[in-house]
VOBA-1610 file (N, C-alpha, C; in pm, whole numbers, padded with zeros to 5 digits, always signed):
BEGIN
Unk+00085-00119+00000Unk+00000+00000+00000Unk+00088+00124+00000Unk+00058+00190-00114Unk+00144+00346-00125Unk+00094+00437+00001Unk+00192+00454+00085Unk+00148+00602+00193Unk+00154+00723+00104Unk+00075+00846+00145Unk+00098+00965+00105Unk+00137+01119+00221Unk+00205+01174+00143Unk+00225+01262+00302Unk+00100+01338+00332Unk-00009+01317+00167Unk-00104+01394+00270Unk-00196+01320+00178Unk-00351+01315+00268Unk-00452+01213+00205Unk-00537+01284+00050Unk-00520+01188-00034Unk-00547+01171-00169Unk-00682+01264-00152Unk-00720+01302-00264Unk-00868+01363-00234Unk-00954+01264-00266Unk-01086+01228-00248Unk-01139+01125-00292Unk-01182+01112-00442Unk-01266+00994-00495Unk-01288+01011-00620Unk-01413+01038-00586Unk-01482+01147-00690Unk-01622+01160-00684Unk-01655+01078-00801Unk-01842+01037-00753Unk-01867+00970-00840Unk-02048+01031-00860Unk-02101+00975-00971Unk-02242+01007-01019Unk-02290+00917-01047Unk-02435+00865-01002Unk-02488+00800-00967Unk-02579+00728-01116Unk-02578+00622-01152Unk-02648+00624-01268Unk-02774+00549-01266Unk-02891+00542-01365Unk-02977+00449-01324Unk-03007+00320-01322Unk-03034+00273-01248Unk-03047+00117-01197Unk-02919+00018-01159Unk-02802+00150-01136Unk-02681+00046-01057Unk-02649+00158-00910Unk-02656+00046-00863Unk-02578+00029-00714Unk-02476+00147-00674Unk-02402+00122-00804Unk-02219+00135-00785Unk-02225+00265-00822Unk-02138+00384-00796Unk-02097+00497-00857Unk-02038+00549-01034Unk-02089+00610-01079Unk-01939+00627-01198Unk-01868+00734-01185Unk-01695+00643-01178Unk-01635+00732-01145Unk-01578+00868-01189Unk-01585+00985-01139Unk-01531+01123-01195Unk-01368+01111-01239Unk-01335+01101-01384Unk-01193+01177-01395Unk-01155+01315-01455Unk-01159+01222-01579Unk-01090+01380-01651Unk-01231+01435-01687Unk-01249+01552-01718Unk-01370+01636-01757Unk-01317+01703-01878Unk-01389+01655-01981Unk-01373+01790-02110Unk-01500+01818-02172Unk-01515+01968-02196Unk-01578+02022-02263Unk-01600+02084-02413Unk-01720+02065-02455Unk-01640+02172-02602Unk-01713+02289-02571Unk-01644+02345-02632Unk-01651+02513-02633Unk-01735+02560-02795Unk-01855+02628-02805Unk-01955+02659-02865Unk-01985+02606-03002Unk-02075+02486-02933Unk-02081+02352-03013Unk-02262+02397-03098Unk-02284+02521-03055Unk-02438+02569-03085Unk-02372+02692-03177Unk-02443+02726-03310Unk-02440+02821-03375Unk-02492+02922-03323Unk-02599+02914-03230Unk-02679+03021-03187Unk-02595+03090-03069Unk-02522+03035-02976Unk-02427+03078-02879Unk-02332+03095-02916Unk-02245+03066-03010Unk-02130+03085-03072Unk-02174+03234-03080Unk-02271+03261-03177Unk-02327+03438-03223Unk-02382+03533-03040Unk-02395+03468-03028Unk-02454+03573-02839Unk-02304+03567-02777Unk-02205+03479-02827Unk-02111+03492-02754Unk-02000+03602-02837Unk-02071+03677-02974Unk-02011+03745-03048Unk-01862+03667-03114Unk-01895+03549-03128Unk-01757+03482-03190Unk-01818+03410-03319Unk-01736+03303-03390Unk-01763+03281-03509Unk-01778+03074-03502Unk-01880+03007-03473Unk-01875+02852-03448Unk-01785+02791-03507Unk-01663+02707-03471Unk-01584+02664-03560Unk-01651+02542-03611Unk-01684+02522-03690Unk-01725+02413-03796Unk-01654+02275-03842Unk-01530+02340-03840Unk-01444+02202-03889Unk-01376+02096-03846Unk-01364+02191-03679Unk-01376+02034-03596Unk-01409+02126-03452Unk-01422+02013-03356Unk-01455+02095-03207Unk-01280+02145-03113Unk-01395+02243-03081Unk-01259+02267-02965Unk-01266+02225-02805Unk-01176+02192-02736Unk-01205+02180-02603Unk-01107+02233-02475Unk-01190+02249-02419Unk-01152+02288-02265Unk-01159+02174-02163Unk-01073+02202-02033Unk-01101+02083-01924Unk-01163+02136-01806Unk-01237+02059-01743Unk-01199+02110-01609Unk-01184+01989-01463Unk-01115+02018-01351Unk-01080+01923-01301Unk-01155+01816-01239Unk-01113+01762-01175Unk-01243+01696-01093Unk-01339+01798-00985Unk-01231+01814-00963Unk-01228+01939-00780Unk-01339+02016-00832Unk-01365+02058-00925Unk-01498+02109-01025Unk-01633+02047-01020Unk-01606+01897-00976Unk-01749+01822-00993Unk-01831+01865-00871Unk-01914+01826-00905Unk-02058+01885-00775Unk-02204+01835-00872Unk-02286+01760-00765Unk-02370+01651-00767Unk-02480+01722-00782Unk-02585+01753-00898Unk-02726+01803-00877Unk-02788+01793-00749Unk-02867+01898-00731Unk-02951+01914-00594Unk-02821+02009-00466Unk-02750+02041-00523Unk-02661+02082-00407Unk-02656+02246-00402Unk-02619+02307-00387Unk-02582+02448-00362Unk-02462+02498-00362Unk-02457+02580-00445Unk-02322+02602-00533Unk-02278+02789-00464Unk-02171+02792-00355Unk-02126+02947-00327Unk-02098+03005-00435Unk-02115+03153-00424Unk-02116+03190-00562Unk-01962+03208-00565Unk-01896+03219-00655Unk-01771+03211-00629Unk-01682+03321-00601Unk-01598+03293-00600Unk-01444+03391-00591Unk-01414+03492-00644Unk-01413+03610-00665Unk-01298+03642-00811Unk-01370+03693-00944Unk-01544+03679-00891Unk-01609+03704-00988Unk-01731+03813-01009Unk-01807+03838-01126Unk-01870+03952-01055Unk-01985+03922-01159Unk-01972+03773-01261Unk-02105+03761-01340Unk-02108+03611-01362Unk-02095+03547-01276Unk-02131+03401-01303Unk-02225+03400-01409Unk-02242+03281-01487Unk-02304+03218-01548Unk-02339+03105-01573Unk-02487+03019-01608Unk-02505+02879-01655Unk-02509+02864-01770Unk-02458+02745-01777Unk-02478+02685-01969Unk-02506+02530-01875Unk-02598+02508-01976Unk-02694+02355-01964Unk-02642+02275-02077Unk-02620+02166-02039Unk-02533+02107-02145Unk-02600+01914-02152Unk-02530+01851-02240Unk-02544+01709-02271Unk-02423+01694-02243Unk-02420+01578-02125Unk-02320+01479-02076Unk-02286+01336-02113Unk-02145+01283-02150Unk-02177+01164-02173Unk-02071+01126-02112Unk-02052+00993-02031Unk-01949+00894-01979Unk-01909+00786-02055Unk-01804+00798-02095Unk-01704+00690-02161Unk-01719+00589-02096Unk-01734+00430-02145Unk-01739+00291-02075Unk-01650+00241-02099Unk-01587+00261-02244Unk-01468+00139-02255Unk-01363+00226-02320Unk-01256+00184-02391Unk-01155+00214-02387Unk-01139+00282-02550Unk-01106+00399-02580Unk-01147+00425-02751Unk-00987+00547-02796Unk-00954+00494-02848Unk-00812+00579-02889Unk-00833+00567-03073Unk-00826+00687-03143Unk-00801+00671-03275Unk-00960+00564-03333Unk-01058+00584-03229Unk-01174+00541-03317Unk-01241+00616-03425Unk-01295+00576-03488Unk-01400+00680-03637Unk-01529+00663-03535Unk-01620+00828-03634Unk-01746+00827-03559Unk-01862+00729-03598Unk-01837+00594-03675Unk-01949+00485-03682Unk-01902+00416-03561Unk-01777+00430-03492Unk-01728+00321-03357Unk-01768+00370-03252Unk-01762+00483-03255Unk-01754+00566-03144Unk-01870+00540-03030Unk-01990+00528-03096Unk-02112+00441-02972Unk-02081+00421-02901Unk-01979+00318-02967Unk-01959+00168-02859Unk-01927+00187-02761Unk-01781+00304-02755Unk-01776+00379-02627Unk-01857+00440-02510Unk-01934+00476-02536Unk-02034+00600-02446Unk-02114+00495-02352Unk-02108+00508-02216Unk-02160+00393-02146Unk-02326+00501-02132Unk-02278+00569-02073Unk-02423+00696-02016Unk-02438+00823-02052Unk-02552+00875-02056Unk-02575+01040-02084Unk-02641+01094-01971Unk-02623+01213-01941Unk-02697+01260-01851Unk-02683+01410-01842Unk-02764+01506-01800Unk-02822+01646-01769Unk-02647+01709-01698Unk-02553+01826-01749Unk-02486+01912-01675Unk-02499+01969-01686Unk-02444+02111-01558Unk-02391+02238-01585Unk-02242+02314-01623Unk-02261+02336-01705Unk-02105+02398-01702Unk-02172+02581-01655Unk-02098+02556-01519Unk-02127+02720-01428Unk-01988+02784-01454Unk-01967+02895-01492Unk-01864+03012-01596Unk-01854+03112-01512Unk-01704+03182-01436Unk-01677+03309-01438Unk-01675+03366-01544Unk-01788+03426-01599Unk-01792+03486-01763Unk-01701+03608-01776Unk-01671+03696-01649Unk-01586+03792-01670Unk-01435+03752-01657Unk-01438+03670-01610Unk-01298+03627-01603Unk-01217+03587-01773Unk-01326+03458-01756Unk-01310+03352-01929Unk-01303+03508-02015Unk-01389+03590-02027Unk-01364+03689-02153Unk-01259+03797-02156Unk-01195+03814-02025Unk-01125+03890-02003Unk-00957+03779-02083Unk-00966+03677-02016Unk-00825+03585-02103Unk-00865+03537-02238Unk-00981+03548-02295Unk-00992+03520-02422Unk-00962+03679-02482Unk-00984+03840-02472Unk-00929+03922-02506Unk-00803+03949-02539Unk-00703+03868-02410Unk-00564+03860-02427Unk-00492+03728-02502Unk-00584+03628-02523Unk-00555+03526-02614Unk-00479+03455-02491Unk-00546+03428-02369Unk-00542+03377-02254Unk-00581+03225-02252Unk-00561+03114-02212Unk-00634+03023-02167Unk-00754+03046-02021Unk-00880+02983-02077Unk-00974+02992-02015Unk-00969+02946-01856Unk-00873+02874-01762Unk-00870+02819-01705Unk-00937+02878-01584Unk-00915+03007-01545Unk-00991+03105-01451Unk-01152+03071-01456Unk-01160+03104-01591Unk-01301+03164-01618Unk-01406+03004-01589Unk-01324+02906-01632Unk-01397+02750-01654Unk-01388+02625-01568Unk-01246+02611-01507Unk-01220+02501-01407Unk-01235+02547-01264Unk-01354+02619-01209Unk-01364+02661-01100Unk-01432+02565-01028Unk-01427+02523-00864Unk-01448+02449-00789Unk-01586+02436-00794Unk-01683+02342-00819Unk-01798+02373-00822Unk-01887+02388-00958Unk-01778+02351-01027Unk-01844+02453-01200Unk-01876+02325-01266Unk-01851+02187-01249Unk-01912+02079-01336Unk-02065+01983-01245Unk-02160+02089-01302Unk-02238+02013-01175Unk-02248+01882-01286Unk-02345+01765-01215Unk-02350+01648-01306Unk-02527+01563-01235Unk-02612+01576-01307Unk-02711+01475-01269Unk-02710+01306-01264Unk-02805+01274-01183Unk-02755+01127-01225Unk-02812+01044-01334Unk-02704+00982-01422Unk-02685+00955-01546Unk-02780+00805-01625Unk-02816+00795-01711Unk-02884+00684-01795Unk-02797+00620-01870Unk-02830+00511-01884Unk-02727+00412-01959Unk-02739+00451-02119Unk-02663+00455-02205Unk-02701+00515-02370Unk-02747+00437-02468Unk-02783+00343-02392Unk-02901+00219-02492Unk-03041+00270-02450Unk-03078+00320-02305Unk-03185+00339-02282Unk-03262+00507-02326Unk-03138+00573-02376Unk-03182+00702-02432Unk-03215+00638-02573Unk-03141+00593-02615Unk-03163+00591-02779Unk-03122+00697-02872Unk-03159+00702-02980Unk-03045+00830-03063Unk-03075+00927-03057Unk-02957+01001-03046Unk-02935+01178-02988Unk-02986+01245-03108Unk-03073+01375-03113Unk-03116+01423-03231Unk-03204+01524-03145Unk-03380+01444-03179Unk-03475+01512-03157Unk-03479+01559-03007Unk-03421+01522-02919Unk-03458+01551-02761Unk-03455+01708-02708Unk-03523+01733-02649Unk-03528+01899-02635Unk-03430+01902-02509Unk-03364+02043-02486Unk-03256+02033-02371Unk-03315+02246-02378Unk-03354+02219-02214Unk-03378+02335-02193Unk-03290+02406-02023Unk-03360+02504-02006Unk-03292+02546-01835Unk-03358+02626-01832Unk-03404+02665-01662Unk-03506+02757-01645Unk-03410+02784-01485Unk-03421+02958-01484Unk-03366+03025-01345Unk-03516+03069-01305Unk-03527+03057-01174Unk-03611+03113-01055Unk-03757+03051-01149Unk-03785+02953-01250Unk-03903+02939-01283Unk-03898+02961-01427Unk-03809+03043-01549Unk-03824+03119-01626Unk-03723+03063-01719Unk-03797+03031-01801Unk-03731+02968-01953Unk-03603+03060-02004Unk-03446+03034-02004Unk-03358+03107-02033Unk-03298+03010-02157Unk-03272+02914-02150Unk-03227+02808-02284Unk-03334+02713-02346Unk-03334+02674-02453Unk-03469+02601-02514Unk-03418+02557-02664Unk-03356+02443-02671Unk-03295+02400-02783Unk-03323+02261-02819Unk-03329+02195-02941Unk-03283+02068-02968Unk-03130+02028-02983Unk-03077+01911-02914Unk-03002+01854-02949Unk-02925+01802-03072Unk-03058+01816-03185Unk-02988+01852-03325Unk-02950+01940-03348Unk-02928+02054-03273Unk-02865+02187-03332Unk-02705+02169-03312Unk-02646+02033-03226Unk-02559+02066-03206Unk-02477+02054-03330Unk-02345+02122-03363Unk-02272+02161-03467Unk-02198+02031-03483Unk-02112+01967-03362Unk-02044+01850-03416Unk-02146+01740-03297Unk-02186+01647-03331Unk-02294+01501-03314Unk-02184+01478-03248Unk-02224+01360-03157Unk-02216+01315-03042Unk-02059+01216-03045Unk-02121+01136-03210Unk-02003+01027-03209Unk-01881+01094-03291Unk-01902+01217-03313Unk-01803+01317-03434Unk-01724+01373-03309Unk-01742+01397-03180Unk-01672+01464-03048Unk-01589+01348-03031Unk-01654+01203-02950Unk-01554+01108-02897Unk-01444+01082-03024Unk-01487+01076-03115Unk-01399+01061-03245Unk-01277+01142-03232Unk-01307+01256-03261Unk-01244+01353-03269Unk-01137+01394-03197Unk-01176+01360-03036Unk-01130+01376-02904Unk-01038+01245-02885Unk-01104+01132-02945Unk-00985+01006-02963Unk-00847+01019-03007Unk-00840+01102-03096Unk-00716+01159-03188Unk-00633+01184-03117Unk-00652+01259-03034Unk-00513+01332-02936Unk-00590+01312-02752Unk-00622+01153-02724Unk-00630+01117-02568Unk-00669+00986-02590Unk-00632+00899-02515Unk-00625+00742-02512Unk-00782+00736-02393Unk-00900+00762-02442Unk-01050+00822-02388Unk-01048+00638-02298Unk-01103+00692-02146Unk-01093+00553-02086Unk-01244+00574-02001Unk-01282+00483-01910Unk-01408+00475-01810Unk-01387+00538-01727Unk-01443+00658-01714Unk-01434+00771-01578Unk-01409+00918-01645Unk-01395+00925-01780Unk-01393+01041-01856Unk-01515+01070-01908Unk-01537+01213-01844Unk-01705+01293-01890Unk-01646+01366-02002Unk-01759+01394-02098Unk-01722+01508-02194Unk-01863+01551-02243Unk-01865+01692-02221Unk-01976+01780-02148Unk-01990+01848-02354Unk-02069+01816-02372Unk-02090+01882-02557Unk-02093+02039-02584Unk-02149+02116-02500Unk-02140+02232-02516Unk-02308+02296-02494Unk-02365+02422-02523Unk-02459+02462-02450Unk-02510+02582-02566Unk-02656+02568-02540Unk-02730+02636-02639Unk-02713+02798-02653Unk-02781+02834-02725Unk-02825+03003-02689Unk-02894+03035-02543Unk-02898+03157-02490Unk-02931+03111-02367Unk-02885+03182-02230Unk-02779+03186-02258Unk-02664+03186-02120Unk-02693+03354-02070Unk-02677+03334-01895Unk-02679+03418-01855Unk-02655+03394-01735Unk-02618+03548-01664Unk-02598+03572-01491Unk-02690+03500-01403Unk-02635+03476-01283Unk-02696+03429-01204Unk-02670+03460-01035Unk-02746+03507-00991Unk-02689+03579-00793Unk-02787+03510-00714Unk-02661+03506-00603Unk-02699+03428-00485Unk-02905+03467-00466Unk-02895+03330-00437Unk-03077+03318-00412Unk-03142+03298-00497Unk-03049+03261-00684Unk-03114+03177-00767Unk-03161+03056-00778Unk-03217+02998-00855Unk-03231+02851-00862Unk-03223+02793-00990Unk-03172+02733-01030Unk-03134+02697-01146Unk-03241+02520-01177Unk-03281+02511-01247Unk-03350+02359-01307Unk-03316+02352-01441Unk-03282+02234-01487Unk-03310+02190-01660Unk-03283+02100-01684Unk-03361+02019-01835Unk-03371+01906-01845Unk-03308+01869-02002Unk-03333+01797-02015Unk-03300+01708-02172Unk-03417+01596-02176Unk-03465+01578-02273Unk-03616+01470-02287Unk-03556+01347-02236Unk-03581+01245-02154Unk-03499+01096-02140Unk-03416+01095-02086Unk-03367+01215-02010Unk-03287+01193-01875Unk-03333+01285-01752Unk-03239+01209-01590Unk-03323+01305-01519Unk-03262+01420-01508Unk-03357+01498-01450Unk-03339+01696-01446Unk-03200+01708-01359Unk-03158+01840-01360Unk-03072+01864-01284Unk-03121+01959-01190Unk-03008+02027-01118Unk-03080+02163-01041Unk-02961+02236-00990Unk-02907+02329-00947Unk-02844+02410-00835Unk-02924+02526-00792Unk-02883+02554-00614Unk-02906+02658-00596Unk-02783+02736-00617Unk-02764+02890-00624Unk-02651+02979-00582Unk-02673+03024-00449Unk-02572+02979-00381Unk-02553+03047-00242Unk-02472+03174-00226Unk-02471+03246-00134Unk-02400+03309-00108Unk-02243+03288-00083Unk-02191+03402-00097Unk-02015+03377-00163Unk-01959+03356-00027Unk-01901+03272-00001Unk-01790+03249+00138Unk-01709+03338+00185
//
């Protein structure tokens, strides 16, 4: 047994339906404006020709239903509601007819954004890391197996603050499909079981202050939620 001089952090895990067992949290990647319609509200241009991505750590994960401090350092948080999927098996250098095979589960996230931060290092041609891998910022619902969704397309994926419809999209809008990401993302990472990769998030996005409430869903999986708490 390896000692450490100081104790490991634990693994978080998300709960999926109809098993017992946890799935475990590792690496987290995101793509970055996988919607034509947010690409344009975000005043940038959708890259088309392949996806781009961002990470964020584990220390980031946080479990629907919980309450999220507003954070650090910031002065305009934001939500983006997104499609989640968990890698099952092992996929390096697959094409997107293989790529399925990989994806064990889907399920409802948030990717929660220091938006002033992220735009302030994208001005300077900064990496996002401020603005995106913040403690707290990958919330994750608990997840469905991806035989029992069936094919990604028509499903509506919305989010509503304090009650009030702010995102409202289909899942076909997204720019690169589901098995065109793990593909893609295969190229340059040896993709294993415990890797989330969060697709990206509709038109939509906006602020959010302590004493919000955040809900949203995707058709065929369950809802998510955060509250914003007050900042520590």
């Amino acid at each position: 047994m390896t000692d450490f001089l100081f104790e490991p952090p634990a693994t978080p895990g998300v709960p999926v339906a109809g098993e017992a067992a946890l799935y475990p949290v590792g690496r987290i990647f995101c793509v970055g404006r996988n919607y034509a319609a947010h690409a344009a509200e975000m005043g940038v241009e959708a890259d088309r020709e392949a996806p781009f991505y961002f990470t964020k750590s584990p220390s980031a994960f946080l479990a629907s239903g919980a309450t999220l401090p507003y954070p650090p350092g910031t002065e305009n948080l934001h939500y983006e509601m997104e499609l989640a999927l968990a890698i099952g098996a092992p996929a390096f250098r697959v094409s997107a007819a293989d790529a399925p095979a990989a994806i064990y589960a889907y399920g409802c996230a948030l990717d929660m954004t220091r938006r002033d931060l992220q735009l302030k290092a994208r001005e300077k041609q900064r990496p996002w890391d401020l603005g995106k891998d913040v403690e707290g910022s990958a919330v994750f619902a608990p997840m469905t197996r991806a035989a029992e969704l069936g094919e990604i397309g028509p499903q509506r994926i919305h989010l509503s603050v304090n009650g009030e419809i702010r995102q409202d999209a289909r899942l076909s809008d997204l720019i690169h499909s589901v098995p065109e990401i793990v593909a893609d993302l295969s190229k340059f990472y040896h993709l294993r079981p415990g890797d989330l990769i969060m697709t990206g998030t509709p038109a939509g996005v906006g602020p959010v202050e302590p004493g919000d409430r955040i809900e949203g869903g995707v058709d065929g999986l369950a809802p998510i939620s955060l509250a914003i708490g007050p900042a520590e």
